[in-house]
C-alpha positions, 0 to 999 in steps of 0.5 A, a space after each residue: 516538483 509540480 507532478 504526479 508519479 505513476 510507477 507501474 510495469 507490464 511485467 506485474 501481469 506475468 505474475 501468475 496467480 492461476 486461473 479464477 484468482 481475485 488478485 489477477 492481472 486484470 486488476 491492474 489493466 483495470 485501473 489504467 484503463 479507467 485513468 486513460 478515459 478520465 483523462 488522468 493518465 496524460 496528467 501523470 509523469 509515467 515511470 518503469 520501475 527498476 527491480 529493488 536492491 537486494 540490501 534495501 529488500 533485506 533491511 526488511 525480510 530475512 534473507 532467507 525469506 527472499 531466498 526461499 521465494 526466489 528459488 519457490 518461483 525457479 521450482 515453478 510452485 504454485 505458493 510460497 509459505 501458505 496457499 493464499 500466497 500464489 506464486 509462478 515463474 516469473 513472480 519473484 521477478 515481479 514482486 522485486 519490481 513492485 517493490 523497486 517501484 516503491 522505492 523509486 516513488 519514494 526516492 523521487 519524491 524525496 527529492 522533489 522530483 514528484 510532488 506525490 505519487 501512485 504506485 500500481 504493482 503487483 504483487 501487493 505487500 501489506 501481509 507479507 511478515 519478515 520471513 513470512 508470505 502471505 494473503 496474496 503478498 509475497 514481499 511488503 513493499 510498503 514497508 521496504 519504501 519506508 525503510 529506504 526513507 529512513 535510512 535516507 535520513 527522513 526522520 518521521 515516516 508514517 504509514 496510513 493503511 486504508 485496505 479492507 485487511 489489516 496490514 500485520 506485515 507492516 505492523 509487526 515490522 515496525 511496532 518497536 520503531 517510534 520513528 514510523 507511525 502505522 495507522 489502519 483502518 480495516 474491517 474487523 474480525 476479517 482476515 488476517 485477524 490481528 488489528 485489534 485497538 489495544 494494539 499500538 507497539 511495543 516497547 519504544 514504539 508504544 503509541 505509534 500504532 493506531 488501529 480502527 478496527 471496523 465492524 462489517 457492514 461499516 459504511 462512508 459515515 462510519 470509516 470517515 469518522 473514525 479516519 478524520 476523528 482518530 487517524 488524522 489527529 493522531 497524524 498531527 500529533 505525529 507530525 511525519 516528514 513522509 507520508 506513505 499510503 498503504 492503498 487497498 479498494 477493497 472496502 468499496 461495496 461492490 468488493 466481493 472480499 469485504 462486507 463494508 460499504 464504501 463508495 469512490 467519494 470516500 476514497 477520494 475524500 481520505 486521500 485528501 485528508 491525507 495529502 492536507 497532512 503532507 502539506 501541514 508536516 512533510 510539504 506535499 510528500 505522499 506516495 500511495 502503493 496499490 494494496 488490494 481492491 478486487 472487484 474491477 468496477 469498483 477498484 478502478 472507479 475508487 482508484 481514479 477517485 484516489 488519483 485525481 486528489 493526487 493530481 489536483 495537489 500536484 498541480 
C-alpha cells in the first residue's frame, strides 16, 4: 500500500512524431533522467504496462475511431484526423500501451497494491474526442482510467486537469456524467479553445464541470488562487472516491507552447493539494498521467517536483 507507481515503457519512444516535433521521445527520457539524479527513481515501484483492452478503449472511442487510427498507422500516414495529430508506424501500438498503462495504474491503486501513482506515456490524451484525434492525442487515456474506475463500481471519480491546454476530450465525454467531476485550470484563449467558465455539463451533469480559465501571462500567484480558492472546494463539495490527474508541465514558464509563468514550486504545491483531497475522500487514491510539458528543462524539473509530493505521501 505504502508505494509510489511508476508506469512507463521503452516503447512510447518509437512513437514517431517526426523531426523537430515538441511532442517527441526526448520528453520522456527527459524525465526519467531527472527522477534518477534526484534519487526518485529507487523510491518508485517500477512497472511495463500491457496494451489496454479493446472493450475498455471503446467504452470511450468509437470503434470506428480506433479502427480508422489503427489502419492510419499500418499506412505509414504521417497524422490521423488533423495534422497536429502526428502518428507512425508504430503509434497505434504505443497509444495502446499509454493508455493500458493508465488503466494498469488505476486498477492497482484500486486495489491498494500502489497507494498513488505516475504515469510517464506517450502518446498523451486529454484532446482526443470519441471519434476525433487531435493536439498531439491519439487516444484519451485519462478518460478511458476513469471509465475503468467506474465500471469497477467506484462511485465518484474526479478528473483535475492542470495542463497549459484545456482537456476538451476529457470534458466533452463526461459532461453529462455526475459521477465524474472535471475540473481544469488552463491558460486562455489558447488552444483548443473551448474552456470557457459558463461551461460546467450538460444535463445530469450540470455542476460537475469547473473550468478556470486563465489569461496569458497568469503566474504562480494567480494559478494558485484559483486552484486552492475554486478547484479544491468545488472537490470537497464533490468528495471523489478517486482522484485522477491530467498532469501537463507546460504552463512552466520556460515552455515554449504557453505564455504563463509557473514555476516547479507550483506543481509541487498543486500536487499536494491534490493528494491532501485523496486523503480526506478516497484514502490516498491518486494516479497522475503525463499530459504535455515541452521544454525538457522545465518539464523534467516540474515532473520530479510533482513526483516527490507523490512519494513523500507514500511513504
Amino acid at each position: 500500500m505504502n508505494a509510489t507507481g511508476y508506469v512507463t515503457s521503452a516503447l512510447f519512444a518509437r512513437h514517431d512524431t517526426g523531426p523537430g516535433h515538441p511532442e517527441c521521445p526526448a520528453r520522456l527520457a527527459a524525465i526519467h533522467a531527472r527522477l534518477e539524479r534526484d534519487g526518485l527513481l529507487a523510491e518508485l515501484d517500477a512497472r511495463e504496462p500491457a496494451p489496454v483492452a479493446r472493450a475498455a478503449l471503446e467504452r470511450v472511442h468509437s470503434a470506428r475511431h480506433v479502427e480508422h487510427v489503427e489502419a492510419a498507422a499500418a499506412a505509414g500516414a504521417s497524422w490521423v484526423d488533423s495534422p497536429d495529430a502526428n502518428i507512425g508506424r508504430e503509434s497505434y501500438a504505443a497509444a495502446l500501451h499509454a493508455a493500458g498503462a493508465a488503466v494498469d495504474a488505476a486498477e492497482r491503486v484500486r486495489a491498494g497494491t500502489w497507494r498513488n501513482a505516475f504515469v510517464a506515456a506517450r502518446p498523451p490524451g486529454h484532446h482526443a474526442e470519441e471519434g476525433l484525434a487531435m493536439g498531439f492525442c491519439l487516444f484519451n487515456n485519462v478518460a478511458v482510467a476513469a471509465r475503468h474506475l467506474r465500471d469497477a463500481g467506484v462511485e465518484r471519480v474526479a478528473i483535475v486537469d492542470f495542463d497549459v491546454h484545456h482537456g476538451n476530450g476529457t470534458q466533452h465525454l463526461f459532461q453529462s456524467d455526475p459521477t465524474v467531476f472535471y475540473a481544469s485550470l488552463h491558460e486562455h484563449p489558447h488552444y483548443p479553445g473551448t474552456g470557457l467558465a459558463h461551461e460546467r455539463g450538460r444535463g445530469a451533469g450540470e455542476g460537475a464541470t469547473l473550468n478556470c480559465p486563465m489569461p496569458a501571462r497568469s503566474g504562480d500567484a494567480d494559478w494558485l488562487a484559483a486552484f486552492e480558492g475554486r478547484v479544491l472546494p468545488a472537490l470537497d463539495a464533490f468528495a471523489p472516491a478517486f482522484v485522477l490527474v491530467s498532469a501537463g508541465f507546460d504552463a512552466h514558464e520556460r515552455d515554449p507552447l504557453s505564455s504563463t509563468l509557473l514555476h516547479e514550486a507550483s506543481y509541487a504545491r498543486m500536487t499536494t493539494g491534490l493528494l491532501e483531497l485523496a486523503a480526506r475522500h478516497a484514502g490516498g487514491k491518486l494516479v497522475s498521467l503525463l499530459e504535455g510539458g515541452y521544454d525538457l528543462e522545465g518539464l523534467a524539473g516540474s515532473a520530479a517536483a510533482h513526483v516527490s509530493a507523490l512519494v513523500g505521501a507514500a511513504t
